[in-house]
Each structure stands twice: as structure tokens, then as C-alpha cells.
C-alpha beads as a LAMMPS data file, in Angstrom:
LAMMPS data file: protein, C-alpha beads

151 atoms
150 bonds

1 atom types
1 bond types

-500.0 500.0 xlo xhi
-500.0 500.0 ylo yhi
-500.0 500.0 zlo zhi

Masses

1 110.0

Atoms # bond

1 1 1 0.000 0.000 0.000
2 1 1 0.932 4.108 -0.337
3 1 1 2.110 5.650 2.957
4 1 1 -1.120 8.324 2.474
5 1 1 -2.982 6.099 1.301
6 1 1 -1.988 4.085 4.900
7 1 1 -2.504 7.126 7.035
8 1 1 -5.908 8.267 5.657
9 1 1 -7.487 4.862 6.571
10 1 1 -5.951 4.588 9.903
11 1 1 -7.520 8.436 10.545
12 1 1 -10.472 7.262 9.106
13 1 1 -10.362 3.918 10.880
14 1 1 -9.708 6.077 14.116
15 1 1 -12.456 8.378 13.781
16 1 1 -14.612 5.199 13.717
17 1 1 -13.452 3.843 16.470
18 1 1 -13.661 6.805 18.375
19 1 1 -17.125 6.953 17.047
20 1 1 -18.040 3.283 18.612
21 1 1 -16.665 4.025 22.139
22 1 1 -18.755 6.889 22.613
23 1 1 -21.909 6.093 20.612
24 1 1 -22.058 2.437 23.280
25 1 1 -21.751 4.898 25.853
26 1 1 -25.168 5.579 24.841
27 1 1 -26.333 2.097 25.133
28 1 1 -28.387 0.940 28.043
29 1 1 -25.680 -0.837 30.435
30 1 1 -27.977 -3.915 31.278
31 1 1 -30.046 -6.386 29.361
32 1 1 -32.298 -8.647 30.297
33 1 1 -30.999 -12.321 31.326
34 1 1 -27.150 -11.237 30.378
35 1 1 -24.468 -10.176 32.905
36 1 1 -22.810 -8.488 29.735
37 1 1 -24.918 -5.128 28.727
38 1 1 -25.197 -4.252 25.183
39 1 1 -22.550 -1.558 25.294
40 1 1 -19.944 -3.567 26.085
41 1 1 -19.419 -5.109 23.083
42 1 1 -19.219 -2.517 20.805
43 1 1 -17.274 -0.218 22.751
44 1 1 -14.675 -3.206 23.126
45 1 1 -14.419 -3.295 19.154
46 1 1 -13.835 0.277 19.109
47 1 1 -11.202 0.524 21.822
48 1 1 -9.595 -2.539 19.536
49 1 1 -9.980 -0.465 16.286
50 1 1 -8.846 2.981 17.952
51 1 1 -5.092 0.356 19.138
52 1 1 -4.813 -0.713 15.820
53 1 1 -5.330 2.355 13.991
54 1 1 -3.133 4.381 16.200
55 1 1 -0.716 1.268 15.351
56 1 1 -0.828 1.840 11.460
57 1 1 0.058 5.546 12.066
58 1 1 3.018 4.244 14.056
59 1 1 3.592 1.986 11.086
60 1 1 3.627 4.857 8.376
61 1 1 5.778 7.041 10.266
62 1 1 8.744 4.677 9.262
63 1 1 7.536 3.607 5.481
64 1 1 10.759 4.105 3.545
65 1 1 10.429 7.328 1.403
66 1 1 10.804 5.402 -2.018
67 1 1 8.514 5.450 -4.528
68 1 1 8.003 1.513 -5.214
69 1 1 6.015 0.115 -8.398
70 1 1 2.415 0.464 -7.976
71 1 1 0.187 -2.419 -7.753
72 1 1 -2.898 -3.081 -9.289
73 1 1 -6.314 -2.297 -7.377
74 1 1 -7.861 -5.038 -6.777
75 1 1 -11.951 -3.873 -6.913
76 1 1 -13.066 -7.868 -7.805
77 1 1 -11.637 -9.000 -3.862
78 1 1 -13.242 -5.616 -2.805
79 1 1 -16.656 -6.429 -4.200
80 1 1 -16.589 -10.270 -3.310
81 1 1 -16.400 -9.286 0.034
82 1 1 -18.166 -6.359 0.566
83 1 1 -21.444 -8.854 -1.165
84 1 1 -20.517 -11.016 1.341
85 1 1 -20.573 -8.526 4.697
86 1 1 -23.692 -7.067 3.043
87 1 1 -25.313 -10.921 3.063
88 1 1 -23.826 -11.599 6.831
89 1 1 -25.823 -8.571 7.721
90 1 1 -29.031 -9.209 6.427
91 1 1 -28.996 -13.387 7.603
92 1 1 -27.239 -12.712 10.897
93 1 1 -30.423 -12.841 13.042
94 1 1 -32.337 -15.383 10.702
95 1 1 -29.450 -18.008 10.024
96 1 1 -27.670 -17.107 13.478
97 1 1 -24.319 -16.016 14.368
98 1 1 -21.964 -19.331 14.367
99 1 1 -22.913 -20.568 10.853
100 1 1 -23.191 -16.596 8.841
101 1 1 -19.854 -16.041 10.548
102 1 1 -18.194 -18.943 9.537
103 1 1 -19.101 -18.547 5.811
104 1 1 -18.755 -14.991 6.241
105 1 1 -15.462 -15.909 7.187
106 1 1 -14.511 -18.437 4.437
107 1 1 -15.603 -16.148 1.830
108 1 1 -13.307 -13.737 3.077
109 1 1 -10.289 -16.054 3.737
110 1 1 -10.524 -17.529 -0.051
111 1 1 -11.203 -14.300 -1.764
112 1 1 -7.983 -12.737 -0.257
113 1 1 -6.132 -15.963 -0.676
114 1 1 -7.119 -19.058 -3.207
115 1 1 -6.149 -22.333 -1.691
116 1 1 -5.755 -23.482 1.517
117 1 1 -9.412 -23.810 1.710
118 1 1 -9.106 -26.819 4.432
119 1 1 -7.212 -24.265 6.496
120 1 1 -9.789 -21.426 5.862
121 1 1 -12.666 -23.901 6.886
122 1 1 -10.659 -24.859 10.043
123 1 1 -9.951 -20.828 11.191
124 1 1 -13.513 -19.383 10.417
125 1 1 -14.708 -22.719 12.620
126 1 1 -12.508 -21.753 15.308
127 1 1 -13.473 -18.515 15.793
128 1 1 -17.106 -18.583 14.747
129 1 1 -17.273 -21.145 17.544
130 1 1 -14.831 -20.116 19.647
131 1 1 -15.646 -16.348 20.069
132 1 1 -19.542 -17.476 20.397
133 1 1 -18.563 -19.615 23.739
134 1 1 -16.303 -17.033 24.883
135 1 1 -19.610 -14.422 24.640
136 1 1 -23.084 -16.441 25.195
137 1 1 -21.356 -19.269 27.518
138 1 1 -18.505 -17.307 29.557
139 1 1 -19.514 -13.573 29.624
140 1 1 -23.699 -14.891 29.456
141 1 1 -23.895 -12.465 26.502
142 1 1 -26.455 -12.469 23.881
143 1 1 -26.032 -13.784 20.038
144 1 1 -28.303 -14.767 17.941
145 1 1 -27.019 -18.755 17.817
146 1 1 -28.603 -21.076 15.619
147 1 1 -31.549 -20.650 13.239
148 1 1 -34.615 -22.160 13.909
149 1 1 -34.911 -24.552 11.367
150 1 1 -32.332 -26.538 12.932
151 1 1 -32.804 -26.739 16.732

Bonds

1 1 1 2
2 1 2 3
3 1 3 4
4 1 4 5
5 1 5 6
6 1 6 7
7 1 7 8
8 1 8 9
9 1 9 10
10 1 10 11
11 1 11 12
12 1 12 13
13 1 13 14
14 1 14 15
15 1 15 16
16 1 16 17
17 1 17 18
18 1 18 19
19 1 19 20
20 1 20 21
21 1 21 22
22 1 22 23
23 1 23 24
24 1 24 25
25 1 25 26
26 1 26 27
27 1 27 28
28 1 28 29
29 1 29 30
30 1 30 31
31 1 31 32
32 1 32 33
33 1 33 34
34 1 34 35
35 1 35 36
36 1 36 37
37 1 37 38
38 1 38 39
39 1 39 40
40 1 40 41
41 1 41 42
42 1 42 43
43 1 43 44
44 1 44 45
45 1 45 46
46 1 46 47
47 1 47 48
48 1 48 49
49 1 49 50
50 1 50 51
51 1 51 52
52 1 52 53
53 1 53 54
54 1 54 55
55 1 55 56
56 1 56 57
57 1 57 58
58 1 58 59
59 1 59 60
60 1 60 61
61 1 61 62
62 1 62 63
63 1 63 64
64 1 64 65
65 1 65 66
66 1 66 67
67 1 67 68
68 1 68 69
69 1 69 70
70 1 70 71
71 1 71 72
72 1 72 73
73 1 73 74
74 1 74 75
75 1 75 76
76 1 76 77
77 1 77 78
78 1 78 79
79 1 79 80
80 1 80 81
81 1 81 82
82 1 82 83
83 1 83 84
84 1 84 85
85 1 85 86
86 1 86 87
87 1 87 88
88 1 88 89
89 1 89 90
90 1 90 91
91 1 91 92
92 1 92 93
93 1 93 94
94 1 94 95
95 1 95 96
96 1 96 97
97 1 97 98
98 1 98 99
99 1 99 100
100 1 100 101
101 1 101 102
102 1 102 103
103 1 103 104
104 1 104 105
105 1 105 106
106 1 106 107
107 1 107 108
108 1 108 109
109 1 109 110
110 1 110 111
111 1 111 112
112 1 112 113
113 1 113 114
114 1 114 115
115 1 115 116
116 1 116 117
117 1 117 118
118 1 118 119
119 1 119 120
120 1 120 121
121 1 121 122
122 1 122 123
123 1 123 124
124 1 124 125
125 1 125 126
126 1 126 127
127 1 127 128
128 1 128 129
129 1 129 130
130 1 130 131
131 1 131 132
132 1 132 133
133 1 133 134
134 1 134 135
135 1 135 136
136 1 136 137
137 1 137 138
138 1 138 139
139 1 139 140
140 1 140 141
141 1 141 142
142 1 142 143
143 1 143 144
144 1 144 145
145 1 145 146
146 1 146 147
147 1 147 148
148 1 148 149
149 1 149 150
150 1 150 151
């Protein structure tokens, strides 16, 4: 990637995040039947996105200052997975969280990388499943889970 091409996403990606942490201030702190409000969650993802962005600014700072070949844009990746994040969306609460996150995730995985699709099956398993328990069963947090149709 550019260096300012770098820094303008990780000021946008900052702005964001800075967005999310105060925005789930707004959020009611309690839900019903969940020791984990609803703000919590979102104002963790933007405290992870503010680290990460501040990180990439870090990162620019020391880019080398040569001009390097430009490469290609790559707008059929871009569109493959912004269908796909547009599809999680609109199934998360009717297919449920584990399975639209996993093939959410494999989507993603193959259409940045071919190949490897055993290992991209394995990884969107493990943390479709894995960050689920780590929510609903050890914080008692809310997801939608499974869809109806097959409990």
C-alpha cells in the first residue's frame, strides 16, 4: 500500500473507532438475562480499532520514502467481500451467528487468498465457535445462535 494512502485509513479507521466508544456509551448498560450489557461489546471493538489504527500511524511514520512500483487495485476482492458482509448482515439474526460467521469468514479467507481452503474452513470454525462460547457461555452475553430450522 501508499504511505497516504496508509494514514488516511488509519484516521479514518480512528475516527470510527472513536465513534463506537462513545456512541455504546449511549447504550443501556444492562439487558435482560445477560451479565454483559449491550454496550460492552461494541465499545470493546472500538477501543480494539482505535489500538490498531493508532498502530498503522506508528507503522507509516517509518515507510521508507521510495517510490516503489504500484500495484494493481484489486476492486473484484473488494466487491466479493463487501457482497458477502452485506449478506452476513441481512442473515445474521435469521441463520444465526456461528454458521453466517463462519461462511462470512470463508468467503473472506478464499477471496484474499485461493487455496488453503481446508485451512480457511478450520480458522472461520474456530473462531465462529470459539468467540460465540467465549460471549453467550462465559460472559452470558447475547447472540443470535442457531436458526430455527435446525434446533
Amino acid at each position: 500500500m501508499s504511505k497516504t494512502f496508509d494514514r488516511i485509513a488509519a484516521i479514518t479507521f480512528l475516527a470510527v473507532g472513536a465513534l463506537f466508544m462513545v456512541e455504546s456509551l449511549r447504550i443501556s448498560k444492562s439487558a435482560y438475562g445477560s451479565a454483559v450489557g449491550p454496550n460492552v461489546f461494541p465499545f470493546l471493538l472500538g477501543f480494539i480499532l482505535v489500538l490498531l489504527s493508532i498502530k498503522l500511524l506508528f507503522e507509516t511514520a517509518r515507510y521508507a520514502h521510495s517510490e516503489s512500483e504500484k500495484q494493481p487495485l484489486q476492486y473484484k476482492k473488494f466487491f466479493i467481500i463487501l457482497l458477502a458482509a452485506v449478506f452476513y448482515a441481512a442473515l445474521l439474526e435469521t441463520v444465526g451467528y456461528v454458521i453466517t460467521t463462519f461462511v462470512f469468514l470463508v468467503i473472506g479467507f478464499q477471496a484474499m487468498e485461493k487455496g488453503g481452503l481446508w485451512k480457511s474452513v478450520l480458522f472461520a470454525a474456530c473462531f465462529s465457535l470459539g468467540v460465540y462460547g467465549l460471549y453467550v457461555k462465559l460472559l452470558q452475553g447475547t447472540l443470535p445462535s442457531w436458526p430455527i430450522w435446525l434446533q
